[in-house]
N, C-alpha and C positions, 0 to 999 in steps of 0.2 A: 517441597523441601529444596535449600541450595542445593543439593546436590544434582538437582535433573534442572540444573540451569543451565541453558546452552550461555545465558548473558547475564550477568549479575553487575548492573552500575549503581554505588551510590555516589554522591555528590560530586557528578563531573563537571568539572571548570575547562573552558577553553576560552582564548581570548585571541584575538586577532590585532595586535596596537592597541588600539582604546575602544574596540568592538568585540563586546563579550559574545561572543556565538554562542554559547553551553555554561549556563549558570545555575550550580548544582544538580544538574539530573541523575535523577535515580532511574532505574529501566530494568526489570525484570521478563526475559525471555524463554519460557520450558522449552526445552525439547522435544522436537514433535510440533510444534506450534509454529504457525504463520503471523508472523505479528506486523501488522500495519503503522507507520510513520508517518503522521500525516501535518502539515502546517502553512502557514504563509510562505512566499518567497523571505528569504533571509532569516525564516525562523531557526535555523542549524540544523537542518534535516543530514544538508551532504557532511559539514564536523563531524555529525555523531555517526555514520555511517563509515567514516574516514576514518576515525576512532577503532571501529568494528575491524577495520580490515589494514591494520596496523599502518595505515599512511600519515600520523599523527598521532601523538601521544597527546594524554589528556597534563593540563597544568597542574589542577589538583583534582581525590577524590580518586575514590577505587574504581578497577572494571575487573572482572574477571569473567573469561570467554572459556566455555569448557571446561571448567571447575580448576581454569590456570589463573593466575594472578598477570596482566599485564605489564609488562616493563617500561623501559625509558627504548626498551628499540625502536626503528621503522622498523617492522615487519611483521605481515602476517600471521597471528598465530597458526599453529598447526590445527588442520582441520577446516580451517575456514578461506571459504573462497568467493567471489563476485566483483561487482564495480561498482564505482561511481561517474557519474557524467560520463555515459555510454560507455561501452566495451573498449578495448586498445587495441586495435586491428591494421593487419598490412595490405593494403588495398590491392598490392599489385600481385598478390599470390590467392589461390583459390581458396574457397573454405574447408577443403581439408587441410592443406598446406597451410593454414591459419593454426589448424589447432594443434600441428605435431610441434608447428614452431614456439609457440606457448606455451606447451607441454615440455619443450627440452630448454626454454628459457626462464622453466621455474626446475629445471632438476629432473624429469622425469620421462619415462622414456612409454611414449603414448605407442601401443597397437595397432593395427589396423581397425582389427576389430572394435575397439574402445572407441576409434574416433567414428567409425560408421554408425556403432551403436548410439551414441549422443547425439550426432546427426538427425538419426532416425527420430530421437524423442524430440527432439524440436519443429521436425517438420522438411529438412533441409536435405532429402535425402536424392532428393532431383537436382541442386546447383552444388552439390561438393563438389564437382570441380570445377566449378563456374568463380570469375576472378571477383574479390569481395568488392572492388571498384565499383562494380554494379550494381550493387543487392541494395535495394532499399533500406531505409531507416529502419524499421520491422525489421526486416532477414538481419539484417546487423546485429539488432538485439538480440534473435535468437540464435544466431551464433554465438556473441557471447555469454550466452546463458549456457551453452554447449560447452565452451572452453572452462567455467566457472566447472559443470556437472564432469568433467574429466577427473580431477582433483577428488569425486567421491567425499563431497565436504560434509563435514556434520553440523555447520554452521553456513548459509549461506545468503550472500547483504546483497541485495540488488539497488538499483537506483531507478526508476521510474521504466522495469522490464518492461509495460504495456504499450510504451512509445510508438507510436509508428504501425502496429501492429493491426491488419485485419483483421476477420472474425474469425479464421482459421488458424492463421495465427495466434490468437488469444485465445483458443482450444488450444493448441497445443502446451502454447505456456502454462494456460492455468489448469493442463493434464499433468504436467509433470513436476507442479510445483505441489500439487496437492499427493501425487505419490510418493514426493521425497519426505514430506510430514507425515504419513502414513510410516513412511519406515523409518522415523525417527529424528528424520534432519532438521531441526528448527530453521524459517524464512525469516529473515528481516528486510520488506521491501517498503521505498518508500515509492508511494505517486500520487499526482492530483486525481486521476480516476477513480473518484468515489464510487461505483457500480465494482470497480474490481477487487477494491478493496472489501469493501460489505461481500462480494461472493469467496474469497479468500480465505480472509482473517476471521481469527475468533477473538484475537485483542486488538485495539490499538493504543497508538500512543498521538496525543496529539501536541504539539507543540509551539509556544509562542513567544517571539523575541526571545529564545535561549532558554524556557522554561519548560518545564509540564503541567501542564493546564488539566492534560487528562491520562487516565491510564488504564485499562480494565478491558470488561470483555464487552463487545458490539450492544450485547442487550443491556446492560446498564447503562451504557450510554444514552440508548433510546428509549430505557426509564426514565434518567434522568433528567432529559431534556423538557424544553416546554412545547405546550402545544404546537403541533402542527395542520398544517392545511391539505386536506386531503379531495383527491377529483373524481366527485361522484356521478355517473352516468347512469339512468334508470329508464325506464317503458313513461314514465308518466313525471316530467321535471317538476312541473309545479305540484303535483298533491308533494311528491317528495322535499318539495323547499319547506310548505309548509307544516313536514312533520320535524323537517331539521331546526325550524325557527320554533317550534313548544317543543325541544327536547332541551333539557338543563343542560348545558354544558357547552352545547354547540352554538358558536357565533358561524352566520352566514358570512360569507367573504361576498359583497358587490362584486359586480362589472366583472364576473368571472368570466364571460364570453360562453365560445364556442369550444370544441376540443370534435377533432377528427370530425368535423360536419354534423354534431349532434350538442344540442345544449345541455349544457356542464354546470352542476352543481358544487361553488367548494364551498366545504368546510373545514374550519379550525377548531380544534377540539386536544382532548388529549384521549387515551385509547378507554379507557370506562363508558366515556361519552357517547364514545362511536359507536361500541358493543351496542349502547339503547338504543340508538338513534336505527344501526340496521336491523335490529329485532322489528323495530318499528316498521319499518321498512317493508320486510317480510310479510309480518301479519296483517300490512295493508295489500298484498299480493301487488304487488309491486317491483316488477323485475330491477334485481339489480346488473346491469351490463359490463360494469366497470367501477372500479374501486382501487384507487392504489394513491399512495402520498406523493404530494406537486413534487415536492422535495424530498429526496432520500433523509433519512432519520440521520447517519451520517453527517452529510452537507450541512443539515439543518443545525448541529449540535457544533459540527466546524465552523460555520458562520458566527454563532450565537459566542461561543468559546474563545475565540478567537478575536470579536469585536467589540466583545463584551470585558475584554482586558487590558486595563487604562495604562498597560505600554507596552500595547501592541499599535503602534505606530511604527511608519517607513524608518528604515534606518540604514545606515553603510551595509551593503553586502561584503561581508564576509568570504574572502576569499576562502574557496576546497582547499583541501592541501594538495602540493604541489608537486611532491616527487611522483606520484602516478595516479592515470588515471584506474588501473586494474591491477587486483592482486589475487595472487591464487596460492594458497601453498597446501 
């Protein structure tokens, strides 16, 4: 139902000169839901993000964020918080001193407590007082993922949070993004990291030259798509080729090589095919060692979606919009 919509857009238009960035999108977001944005360079990821987080109004075509109707303001609606093209940060002051100063430069009069506590969920709980000058591209992000979670938003837009980011790092983010959906907060992030997207989202949206190409949830996606090529590792490669070459469905993929120092089996197939082909597999007691797709169902469905769309061609990029790069209210 609208009403457990964190984001309701239909037919948004934005134009930039004679560069349409956003040409008609409609984009549905629940509440509670991590929803993934995903497309070419120039396809209007950071517009409709910009849109999200009141730095740009749309030209035509509704949005309604938190069951509000958006206006002709710049500003954030109430409730929602995050960025686009990294965080807005003062290098020469520490990261605690980052986030009280963002805190009283959107109105609000941040704790100590509050700021230690955000810290803590991000991971940053050893350089709060260490000057942000230094902090890696990572710790930046998650600082500003930190000043965004101050605000207690119920809507929150990130722009490609996983940047930069280690493995610990990326625990930490993808710990506290998955408990903000838990308790309600719908995510709208956009990134090229297809692995963190697929461990995230349960929707996405994919997008090209100003369109939507796609919308829904991960699995039908990867219904929807066509065959893909999967990297089969077994005890015995050749009986296994030749139960993958007399199984219907399966095409052998040549010159598949090597993979980790052991000969590799691909095939292309769509998932019915596979299900036969590893029964087969089995009842020839035939260790399976590894099994998992060359390419994420994801990627696979971005590439296809995306190239497969006769004006998805290079085009002027589209200037962000320009009064900020971060808003929180």
């Amino acid at each position: 139902m609208d009403t457990l919509l964190a984001v309701r857009a239909r037919g948004i238009t934005k134009c930039f000169g004679d560069v349409v960035a956003l040409d008609g999108i409609d984009l549905d977001v629940a509440q509670g839901q991590i929803h993934g944005l995903v497309g070419p360079n120039g396809a209007g990821k950071t517009t409709l993000l910009g849109l999200l987080l009141g730095l740009a109004v749309a030209d035509s075509g509704q949005l309604e964020i938190l069951g509000t109707p958006v206006g002709r303001a710049l500003a954030a609606p109430d409730g929602v918080s995050g960025f686009v093209d990294g965080p807005g940060l003062y290098p020469t002051l520490t990261a605690r001193q980052n986030l009280a100063a963002l805190a009283d430069l959107h109105g609000r009069d941040a704790r100590t407590a509050d700021i230690d506590d955000v810290l803590a969920q991000v991971g940053l709980t050893d350089v709060a007082d260490d000057r942000v000058r230094g902090f890696s591209l990572g710790m930046r992000q998650r600082l500003g993922l930190a000043a965004a979670l101050l605000t207690k938003p119920r809507l929150l837009v990130l722009d490609e949070p996983s940047n930069g980011l280690d493995p610990a790092g990326k625990r930490h983010v993808h710990g506290v993004l998955n408990r903000l959906a838990a308790d309600g907060t719908a995510v709208v992030l956009s990134s090229h990291r297809m692995d963190d997207l697929e461990a995230l989202c349960s929707e996405v949206t994919i997008l090209a030259t100003g369109r939507v190409v796609f919308s829904g949830p991960l699995n039908k996606l990867a219904a929807e798509n066509s065959a893909l090529d999967y990297r089969l590792l077994t005890s015995d490669p050749g009986a296994a080729r030749e139960l993958a070459a007399g199984t219907a469905g399966i095409h052998v993929v040549e010159d598949a090589g090597s993979w980790r120092g052991a000969e590799v089996l691909v095939v292309r197939a769509l998932v019915p095919a596979l299900d036969a082909l590893l029964a087969r597999i089995v009842r020839a007691d035939i260790a399976v060692r590894e099994f998992a797709p060359v390419m994420s169902p994801l990627e696979a469905a971005f590439l296809a979606l995306t190239e497969s769309d006769p004006q998805a061609q290079p085009q002027p990029q589209a200037q962000s919009p320009s009064q900020s790069q971060e808003a929180a209210r």
